[in-house]
C-alpha positions, 0 to 999 in steps of 0.5 A, spaced: 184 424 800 187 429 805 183 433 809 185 440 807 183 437 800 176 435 803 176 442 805 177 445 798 173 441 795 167 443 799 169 450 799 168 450 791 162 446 791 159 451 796 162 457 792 159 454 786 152 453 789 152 460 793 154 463 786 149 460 783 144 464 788 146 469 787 146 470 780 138 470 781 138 474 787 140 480 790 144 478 798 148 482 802 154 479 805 152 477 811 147 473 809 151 470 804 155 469 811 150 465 815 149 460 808 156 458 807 156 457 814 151 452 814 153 449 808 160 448 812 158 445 818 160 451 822 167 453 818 168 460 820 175 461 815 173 456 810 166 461 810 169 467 810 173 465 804 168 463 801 164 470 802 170 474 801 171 470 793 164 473 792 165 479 794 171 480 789 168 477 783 162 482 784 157 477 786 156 480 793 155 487 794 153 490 800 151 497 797 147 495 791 144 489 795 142 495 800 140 500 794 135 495 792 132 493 799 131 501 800 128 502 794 124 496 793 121 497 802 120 504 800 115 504 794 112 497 794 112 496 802 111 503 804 116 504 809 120 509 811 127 511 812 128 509 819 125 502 819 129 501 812 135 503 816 134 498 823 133 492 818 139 493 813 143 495 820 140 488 822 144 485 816 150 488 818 151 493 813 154 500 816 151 506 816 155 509 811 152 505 805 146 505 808 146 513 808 148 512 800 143 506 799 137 510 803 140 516 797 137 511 792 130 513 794 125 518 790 123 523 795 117 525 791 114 517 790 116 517 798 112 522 799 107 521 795 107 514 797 106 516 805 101 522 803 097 515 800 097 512 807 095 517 811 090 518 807 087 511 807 088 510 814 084 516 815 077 514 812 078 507 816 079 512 823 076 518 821 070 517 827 075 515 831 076 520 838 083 519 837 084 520 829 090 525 830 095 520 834 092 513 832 094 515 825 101 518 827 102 511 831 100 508 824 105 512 820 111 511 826 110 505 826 111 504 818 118 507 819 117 515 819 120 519 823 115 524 826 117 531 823 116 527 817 109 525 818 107 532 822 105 535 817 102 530 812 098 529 818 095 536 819 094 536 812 090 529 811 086 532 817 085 538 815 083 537 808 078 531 809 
């Protein structure tokens, strides 16, 4: 068996099983990357092949993969659009399908979900001297963007 043969027959067997994870779960294709280049003991071109082969057969796709991940980090996690955009940066995908991804999320269940928050937030500080700005540094640090939380902090703040 020659080498170039070995080569294709591990490629195969690691498509295959990065077929197989894929199926089940959504990946973004660096990801997918960093697993098929484990799997191939650090071959970048075979690695790349194998990526490119799932992305063309529709088994990887960035955009969906990102959709899913702000949808899912928005509603259930709670975070804003600025942390969801660091992380999906962190996995390599470009801004222009984050801007689209981030477009998936339901700005009223966002806003409810944030209003939500600081509300709960507030009835653990709300004797705290410094209610006003640990409830800002909490909602920042969700991933909020400060015009986005000024306002809903005034109104839990005033409303309580």
């Amino acid at each position: 068996m020659s080498l170039s043969d070995m080569t294709s027959n591990d490629e195969t067997r690691v498509l295959t099983r990065l077929q197989g994870l894929c199926a089940k779960a959504e990946y973004c294709s660096h990801d997918i990357y960093l697993k098929a280049l484990k799997a191939l003991n650090g071959d970048r071109e075979a690695a790349e092949r194998v990526v490119s082969s799932l992305v063309e057969d529709k088994f990887v796709d960035d955009l969906r993969y990102a959709s899913a991940f702000a949808r899912e980090k928005s509603s259930l996690t709670g975070w804003g659009s600025v942390k969801i955009s660091f992380m999906l940066r962190g996995k390599g995908i470009s801004d222009a399908v984050i801007k689209e991804a981030l477009s998936s999320v339901e700005p009223e269940k966002a806003s409810m979900k944030l209003r939500k928050m600081a509300q709960e937030k507030y009835r653990v500080l709300k004797e705290d001297p410094e209610c006003r700005l640990k409830l800002l540094k909490a909602l920042l640090s969700r991933g909020y963007g400060y015009d986005e939380i000024a306002p809903v902090v005034e109104e839990v703040l005033k409303g309580q």
